[in-house]
C-alpha positions as CSV (number, residue, x, y, z in Angstrom):
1,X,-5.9,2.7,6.7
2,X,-5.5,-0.7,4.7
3,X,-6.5,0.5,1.5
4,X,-4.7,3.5,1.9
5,X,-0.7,1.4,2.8
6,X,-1.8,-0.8,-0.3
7,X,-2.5,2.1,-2.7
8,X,0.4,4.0,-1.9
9,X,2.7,0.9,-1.1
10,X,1.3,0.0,-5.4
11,X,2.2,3.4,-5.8
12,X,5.9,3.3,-4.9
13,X,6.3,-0.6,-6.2
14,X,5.4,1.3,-9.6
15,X,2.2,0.2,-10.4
16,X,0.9,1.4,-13.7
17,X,-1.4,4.3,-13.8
18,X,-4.9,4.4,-15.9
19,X,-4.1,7.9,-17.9
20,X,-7.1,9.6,-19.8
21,X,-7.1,9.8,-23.5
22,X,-6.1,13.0,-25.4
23,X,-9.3,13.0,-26.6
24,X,-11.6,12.6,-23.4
25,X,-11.5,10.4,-20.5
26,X,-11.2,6.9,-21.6
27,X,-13.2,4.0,-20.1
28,X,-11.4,1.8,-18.2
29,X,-10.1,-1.7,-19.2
30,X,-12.6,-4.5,-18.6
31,X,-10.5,-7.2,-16.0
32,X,-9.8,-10.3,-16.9
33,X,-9.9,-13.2,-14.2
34,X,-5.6,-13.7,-15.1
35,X,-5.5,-10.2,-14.2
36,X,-6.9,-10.1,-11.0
37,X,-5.5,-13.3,-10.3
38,X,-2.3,-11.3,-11.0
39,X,-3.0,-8.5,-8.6
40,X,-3.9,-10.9,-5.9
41,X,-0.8,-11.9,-6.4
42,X,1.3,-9.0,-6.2
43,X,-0.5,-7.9,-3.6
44,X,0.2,-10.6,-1.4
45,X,4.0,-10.6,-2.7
46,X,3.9,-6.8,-1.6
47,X,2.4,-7.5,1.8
48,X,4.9,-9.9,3.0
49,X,7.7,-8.0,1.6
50,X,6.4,-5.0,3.7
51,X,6.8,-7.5,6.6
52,X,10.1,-8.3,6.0
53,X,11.3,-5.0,6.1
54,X,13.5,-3.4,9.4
55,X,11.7,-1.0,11.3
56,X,13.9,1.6,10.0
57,X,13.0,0.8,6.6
58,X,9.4,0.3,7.2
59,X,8.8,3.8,9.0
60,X,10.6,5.2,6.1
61,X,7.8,4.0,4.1
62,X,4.8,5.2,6.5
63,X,6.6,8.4,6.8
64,X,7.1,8.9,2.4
65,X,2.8,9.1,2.4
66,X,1.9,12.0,4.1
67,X,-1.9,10.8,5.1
68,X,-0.7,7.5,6.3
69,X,2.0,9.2,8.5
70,X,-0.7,11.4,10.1
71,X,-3.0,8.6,10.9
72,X,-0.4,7.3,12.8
73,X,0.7,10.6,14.4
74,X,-2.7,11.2,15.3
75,X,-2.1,8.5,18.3
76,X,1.5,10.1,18.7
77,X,3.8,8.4,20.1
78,X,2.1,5.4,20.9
79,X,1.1,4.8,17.2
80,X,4.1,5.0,16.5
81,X,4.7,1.5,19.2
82,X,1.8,0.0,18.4
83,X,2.9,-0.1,14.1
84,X,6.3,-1.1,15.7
85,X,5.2,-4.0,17.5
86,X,2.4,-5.5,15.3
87,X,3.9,-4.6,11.4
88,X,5.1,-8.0,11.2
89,X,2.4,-9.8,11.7
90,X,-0.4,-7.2,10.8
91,X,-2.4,-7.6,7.8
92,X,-1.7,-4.9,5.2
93,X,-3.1,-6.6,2.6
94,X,-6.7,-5.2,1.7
95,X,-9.0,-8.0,1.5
């Protein structure tokens, strides 16, 4: 469920998308050590602004990616408490 919130938490902050190349699928990028430096960084920017939100705010988020609303659904309504009372302090942050 961590990888998923940070995917899809990159995914509404705007992070840029690999796209293939008109002429086949292209290989990706090689990473430098600033750029993944970088991601740690935005990552862990991301994480604590996702901590900082109000509940109402931060259920709107869980709620905008269908597969991480119904992982928390599947434990109805005490998945719903449980996300409530640990989103603050809960690492979201894939490791």
């Amino acid at each position: 469920m961590k990888t998923i919130l940070v995917l899809s938490l990159a995914a509404l902050a705007g992070a840029p998308v690999i796209a293939a190349s008109a002429a086949g699928a292209a290989s990706p990028p090689a990473v430098t050590r600033a750029a993944a430096q970088n991601a740690e960084l935005d990552s862990a920017k991301m994480e604590k602004d996702l901590q900082r939100l109000p509940w109402k705010q931060f259920r709107s988020v869980i709620e905008s990616e269908p597969k991480l609303k119904a992982g928390v659904d599947a434990y109805g309504p005490a998945g719903w408490q449980f996300v409530q009372a640990n989103y603050r302090t809960y690492g979201w942050k894939s490791k």
